[in-house]
C-alpha positions, 0 to 999 in steps of 0.5 A, spaced: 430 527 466 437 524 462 441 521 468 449 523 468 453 518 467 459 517 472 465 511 471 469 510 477 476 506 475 479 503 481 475 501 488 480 503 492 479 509 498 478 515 492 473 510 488 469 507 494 470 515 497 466 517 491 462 511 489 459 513 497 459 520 496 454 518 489 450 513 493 443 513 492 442 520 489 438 520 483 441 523 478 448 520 477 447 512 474 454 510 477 459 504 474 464 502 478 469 498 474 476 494 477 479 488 475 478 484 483 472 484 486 475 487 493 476 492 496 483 492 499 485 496 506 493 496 503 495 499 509 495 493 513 497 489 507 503 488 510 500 484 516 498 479 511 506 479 508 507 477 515 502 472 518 499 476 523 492 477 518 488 473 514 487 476 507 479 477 509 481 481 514 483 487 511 478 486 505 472 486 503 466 485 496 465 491 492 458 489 491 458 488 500 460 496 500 455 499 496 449 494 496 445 500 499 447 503 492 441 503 488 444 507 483 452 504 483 452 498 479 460 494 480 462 490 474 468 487 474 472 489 468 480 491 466 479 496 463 485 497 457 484 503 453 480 511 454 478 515 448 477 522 451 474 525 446 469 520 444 468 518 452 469 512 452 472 507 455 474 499 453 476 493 456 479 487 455 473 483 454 471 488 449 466 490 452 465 498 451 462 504 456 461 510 455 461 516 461 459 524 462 464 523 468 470 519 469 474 518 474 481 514 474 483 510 480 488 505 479 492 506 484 499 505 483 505 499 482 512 498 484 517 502 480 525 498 479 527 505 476 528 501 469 530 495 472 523 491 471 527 484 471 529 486 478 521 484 480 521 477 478 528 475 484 524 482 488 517 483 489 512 489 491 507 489 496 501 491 492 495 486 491 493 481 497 497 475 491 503 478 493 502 478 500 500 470 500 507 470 496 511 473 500 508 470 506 509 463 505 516 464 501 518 466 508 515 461 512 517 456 507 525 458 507 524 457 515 522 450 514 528 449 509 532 451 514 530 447 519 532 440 514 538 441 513 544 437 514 549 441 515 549 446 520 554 450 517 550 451 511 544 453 516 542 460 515 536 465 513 537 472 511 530 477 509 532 483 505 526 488 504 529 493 499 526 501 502 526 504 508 519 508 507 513 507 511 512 499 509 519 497 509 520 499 516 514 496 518 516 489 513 522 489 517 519 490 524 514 485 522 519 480 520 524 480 526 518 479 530 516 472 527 523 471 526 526 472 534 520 472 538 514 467 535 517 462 532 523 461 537 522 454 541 519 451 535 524 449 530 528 443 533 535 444 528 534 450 526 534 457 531 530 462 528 534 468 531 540 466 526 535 469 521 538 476 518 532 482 517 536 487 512 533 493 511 537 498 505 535 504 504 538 508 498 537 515 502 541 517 508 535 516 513 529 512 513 522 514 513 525 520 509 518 524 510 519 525 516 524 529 521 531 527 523 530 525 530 524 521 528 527 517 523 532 516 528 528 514 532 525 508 528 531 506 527 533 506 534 527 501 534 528 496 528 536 496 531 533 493 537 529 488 535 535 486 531 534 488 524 540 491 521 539 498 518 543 499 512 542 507 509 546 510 503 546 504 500 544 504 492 541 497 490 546 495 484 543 488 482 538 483 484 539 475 482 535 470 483 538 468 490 543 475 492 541 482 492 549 487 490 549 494 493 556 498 491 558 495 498 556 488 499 553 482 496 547 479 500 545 472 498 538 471 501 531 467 496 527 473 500 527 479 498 522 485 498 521 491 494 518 497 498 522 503 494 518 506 490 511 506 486 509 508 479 502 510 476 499 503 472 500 504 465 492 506 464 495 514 465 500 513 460 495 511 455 491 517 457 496 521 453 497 527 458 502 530 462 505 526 467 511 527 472 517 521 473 513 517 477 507 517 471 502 520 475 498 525 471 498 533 472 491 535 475 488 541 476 485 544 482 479 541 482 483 534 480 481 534 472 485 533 467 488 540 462 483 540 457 478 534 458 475 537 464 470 531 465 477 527 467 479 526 473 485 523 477 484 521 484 489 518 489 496 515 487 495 516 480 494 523 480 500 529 482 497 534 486 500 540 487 500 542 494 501 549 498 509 548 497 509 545 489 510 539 492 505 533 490 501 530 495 504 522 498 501 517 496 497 516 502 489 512 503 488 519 506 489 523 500 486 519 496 479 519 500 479 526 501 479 526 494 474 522 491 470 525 497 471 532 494 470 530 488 463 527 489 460 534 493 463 538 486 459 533 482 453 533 487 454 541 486 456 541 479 461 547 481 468 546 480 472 549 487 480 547 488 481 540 493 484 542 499 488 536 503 487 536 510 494 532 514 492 529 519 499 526 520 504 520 519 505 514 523 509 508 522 509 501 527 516 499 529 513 493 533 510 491 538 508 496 543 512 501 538 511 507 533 512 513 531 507 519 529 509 526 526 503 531 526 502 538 525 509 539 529 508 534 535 512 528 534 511 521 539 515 515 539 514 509 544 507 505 547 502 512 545 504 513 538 503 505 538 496 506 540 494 512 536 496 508 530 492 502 532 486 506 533 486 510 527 487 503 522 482 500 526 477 505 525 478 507 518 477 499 516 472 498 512 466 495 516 464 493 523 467 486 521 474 487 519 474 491 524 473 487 530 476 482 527 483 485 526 482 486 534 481 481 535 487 478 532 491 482 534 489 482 542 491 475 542 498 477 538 500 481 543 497 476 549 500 471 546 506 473 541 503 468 536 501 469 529 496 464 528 496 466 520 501 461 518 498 457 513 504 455 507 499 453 501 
């Protein structure tokens, strides 16, 4: 009996999704195809940015995840061009595949609204080299700081460029280590002199969310001494500055976390597409025209209930790519229905805030509601015990032992 062939692009939530959901079932042979040879748990990628985790925390072999797999083969590729009517995928090695089914989930990159050179003075947060860049460009400017002679000269700010849910807790993350961790340990320089900027171009951060929560997360960040700036439309990034239409902030740390795009693999598919490149699907996730395609996670633009596309979101992106294998498994097609299981966002030690389905929490129980949650949604029982364990004595401690500058 002729197997079916399933190419997976991507090993993100959607591609892991599917990949288990295909596991060992006779008929699919299954290749999963991604340019790193990890799966990475990007929700706690920002922990990595800022010295509370180590990369190995919140990552882990694609070849580990699926060993059980006999019928999942991981190569590790980077995959440049798909023709859709010959179903064929190439990649930059040369190397061709050919499939019965293809389901693309690269996942997305930051987006600089046409201004690409703004990312080079301002990087994303997307890939564990970022947050290994980001991390010791921060520690480093401490140490900078801590040498200088003259002390009027002494000053340190960190600019994290949206207010969504990773630039809130960047900023929340930093102000941390800035006022709490690393006090005591610099002779001549006193890190609570440290700016933490948060710009948001919207009028309230944590846009999704409702008035009162957002204000509420912004009462948090205040608290912990990070300056909030809302209405705030970025005008210019230099190597040592960033310009808003009100004011110049001069500072060598600057973040970018104000919005994604879909990676260039959708715009060579030649489809329809929304303004943030992801792909039009359908119901059932494929592409118009070219029913074996399809689009999964923050690559794709799902319509939801109320014509608005699905966010960006780990949960999202798994429920489609275990959607997908039961319509596969059936060979029946039937409409993806997302099942939100809510919003939180940390805001510090001991704080965060949680929206779902009408019930709002702020404070310790929302702290805890998110620390369960990304614990138990981390991909194996190592990860997960150790991010506790860091984490335990993070907050016994309020040290970050991950401060390594390479």
């Amino acid at each position: 009996m002729k197997k079916i062939k399933v190419v997976i692009i991507g090993a993100g939530f959607a591609g892991i999704a599917l990949a288990k959901g295909l596991a060992n079932k006779d008929s699919f042979e299954v290749v999963i195809l991604d340019k790193k040879n990890h799966h990475l748990f990007h929700p706690l990628l920002y922990q990595v940015a800022s010295a509370s985790l180590s990369p190995g925390d919140i990552s882990m072999p694609i070849r580990e995840i699926l060993s059980h797999a006999k019928n999942i083969k991981v190569h590790m590729q980077e995959v440049v061009s798909i023709d859709k009517d010959l179903k064929v995928i190439e990649c930059k090695s040369g190397d061709e595949y050919q499939y019965d089914y293809l389901a693309v989930a690269t996942g997305s990159k930051p987006f600089y609204f046409g201004n690409d050179d703004w990312e080079k003075s301002a990087p994303g947060l997307k890939t564990l080299t970022d947050a290994l860049s980001i991390r010791d460009r921060v520690l480093y400017s401490f140490e900078k700081e801590e040498i200088k002679l003259n002390q009027e000269e002494k000053k340190l700010n960190i600019v994290i460029i949206g207010g969504g849910p990773t630039g809130v807790e960047l900023a929340g993350a930093f102000a941390e280590v800035a006022y709490k961790t690393l006090v005591n340990e610099y002779h001549d320089f006193d890190p609570k002199l440290t700016k933490i900027y948060l710009i948001e171009g919207g009028q309230h951060i944590l846009s999704s969310y409702s008035h009162p929560t957002s204000e509420k997360a912004k009462n948090y960040l205040e608290k912990l001494g990070v300056i909030v700036l809302t209405d705030e439309v970025v005008e210019e990034i230099g190597d040592d500055y960033i310009k808003t239409k009100s004011q110049k902030i001069e500072s060598k740390n600057i973040i970018w976390a104000a919005g994604n795009r879909a990676t260039k693999l959708i715009s060579k598919l030649g489809v329809e597409q929304d303004r943030m490149g992801r792909a039009i699907v359908e119901k059932d996730l494929s592409l118009k025209d070219f029913p074996e395609i399809f689009i999964l996670g923050d690559a794709a633009n799902f319509q939801s209930l109320d014509g608005s596309p699905l966010p960006s979101l780990a949960p999202v992106a798994a429920q489609q790519g275990k959607h997908l294998a039961k319509q596969l498994l059936k060979n029946k097609r039937f409409a993806f229905k997302y099942l939100d299981k809510g919003s939180m966002a940390t805001v510090g030690k001991y704080k965060a805030v949680l929206e779902w389905k009408g019930v709002k929490l702020a404070g310790p129980i929302a702290w805890l509601a998110w620390s369960l949650v990304h614990i138990f949604f981390l991909i194996n029982f190592r990860n997960k015990v150790m991010v506790f364990m860091q984490w335990a004595w993070s907050l016994l401690s309020n040290k970050r032992r991950i401060r390594i500058i390479k």
